[in-house]
C-alpha positions, 0 to 999 in steps of 0.5 A: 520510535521502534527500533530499526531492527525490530522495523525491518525484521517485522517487514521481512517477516511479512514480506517474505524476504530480505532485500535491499528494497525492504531496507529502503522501503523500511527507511522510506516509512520512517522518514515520511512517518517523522516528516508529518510527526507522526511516531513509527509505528503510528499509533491507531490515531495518527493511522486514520489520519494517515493516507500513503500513495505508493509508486512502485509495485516492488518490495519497497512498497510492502515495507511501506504499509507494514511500518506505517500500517496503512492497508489497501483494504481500509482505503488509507494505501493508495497505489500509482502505478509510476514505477518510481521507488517513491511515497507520498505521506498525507496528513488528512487532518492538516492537509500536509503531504511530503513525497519521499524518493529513493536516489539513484545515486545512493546505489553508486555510493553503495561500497563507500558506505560498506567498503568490506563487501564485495557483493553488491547486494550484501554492500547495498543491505548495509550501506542503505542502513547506515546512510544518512537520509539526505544520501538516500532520499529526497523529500518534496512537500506536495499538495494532494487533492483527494476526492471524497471518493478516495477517503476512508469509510463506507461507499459514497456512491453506487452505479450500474454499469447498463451493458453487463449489470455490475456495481460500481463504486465510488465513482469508479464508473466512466460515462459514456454518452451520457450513460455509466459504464463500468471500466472493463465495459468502457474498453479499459480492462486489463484483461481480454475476451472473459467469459463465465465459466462453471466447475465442478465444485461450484457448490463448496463453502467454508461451511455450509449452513449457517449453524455451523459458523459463529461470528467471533468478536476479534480485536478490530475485526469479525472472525468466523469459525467453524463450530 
């Protein structure tokens, strides 16, 4: 495993911030990364194998997909909206998924584990990294059932939605009376009362014609750049 340190300063780095919540989050990796056997950081075969529901929108959740390197965008970082300091870990090979919770009671024992800070914060920075993961944490072995829809790769299905004429993806559309609607049509929206809009500047691009980008070959990915 890469060392602890090491773990936390990248996801510091990445996230902006240390927190109590990074060191939990980092924590939290390892621990669900070690359950299923997989090394930390996982290497690029474990990570296709790799599926990670988070539960909780907090620091704790941006640690977790640095450490395990799971990505919204690759499908393998899938988010539940619980408000829980939890993740889940699944294995897609095997089947085997393990739930790992933070404790409440691990911020109480805080100043035990660090008696010389005052601060509560600073107590809990280094408490959370000398804890035993049995005070930390709480594992639970779950079953996961994911629809082919939820799996990495390309789009299964497209829909359109029949009253604004947007695609939907991976069947993401709901159906009413017999006839597909996309969510925000379907009265499930987050937001309200949208209308398109123009600016001024509607006509702007990186580059503007074509012979002025060229499609560069980087490691795992294309990259555009301007000539």
């Amino acid at each position: 495993m890469q060392p602890f340190p090491e773990l936390l300063a990248s996801s510091v780095a990445a996230h902006g911030h240390l927190c109590p919540g990074q060191v939990v989050g980092v924590r939290l990796a390892i621990l669900g990364c070690r359950v299923l056997g997989f090394e930390v950081p996982c290497t690029p075969a474990q990570l296709k194998r790799l599926i990670v529901f988070v539960e909780m929108d907090r620091c704790a959740a941006d640690a977790v997909a640095q450490v395990t390197g799971v990505k919204l965008g690759r499908r393998s970082l899938k988010f539940a909206d619980y408000g829980i300091m939890a993740a889940t870990f699944l294995d897609l090979e095997t089947g085997r998924a393990f739930r790992v919770l933070s404790t409440e009671e691990s911020r109480d024992l805080a100043y035990l584990y660090a008696p010389q800070e005052a601060n509560k914060v600073r107590a809990q920075l280094q408490a959370y990294q000398v804890m035993p993961d049995r005070v930390l944490f709480r594992v639970q072995e779950v079953r996961v059932d994911l629809s082919p829809f939820d799996l990495p790769g390309p789009t299964q299905r497209k829909v359109t939605c029949v009253r604004c004429g947007q695609v939907v993806r991976d069947g993401r559309e709901v159906v009413v009376e017999g006839r597909p609607l996309c969510r925000p049509c379907a009265g499930g929206a987050y937001f309200r009362a949208a209308r398109d809009i123009t600016w001024a500047d509607m006509d702007w691009s990186p580059f503007p014609t074509p012979e002025k980008a060229e499609l560069v070959d980087g490691p795992g990915q294309d990259i555009f750049q301007g000539k």
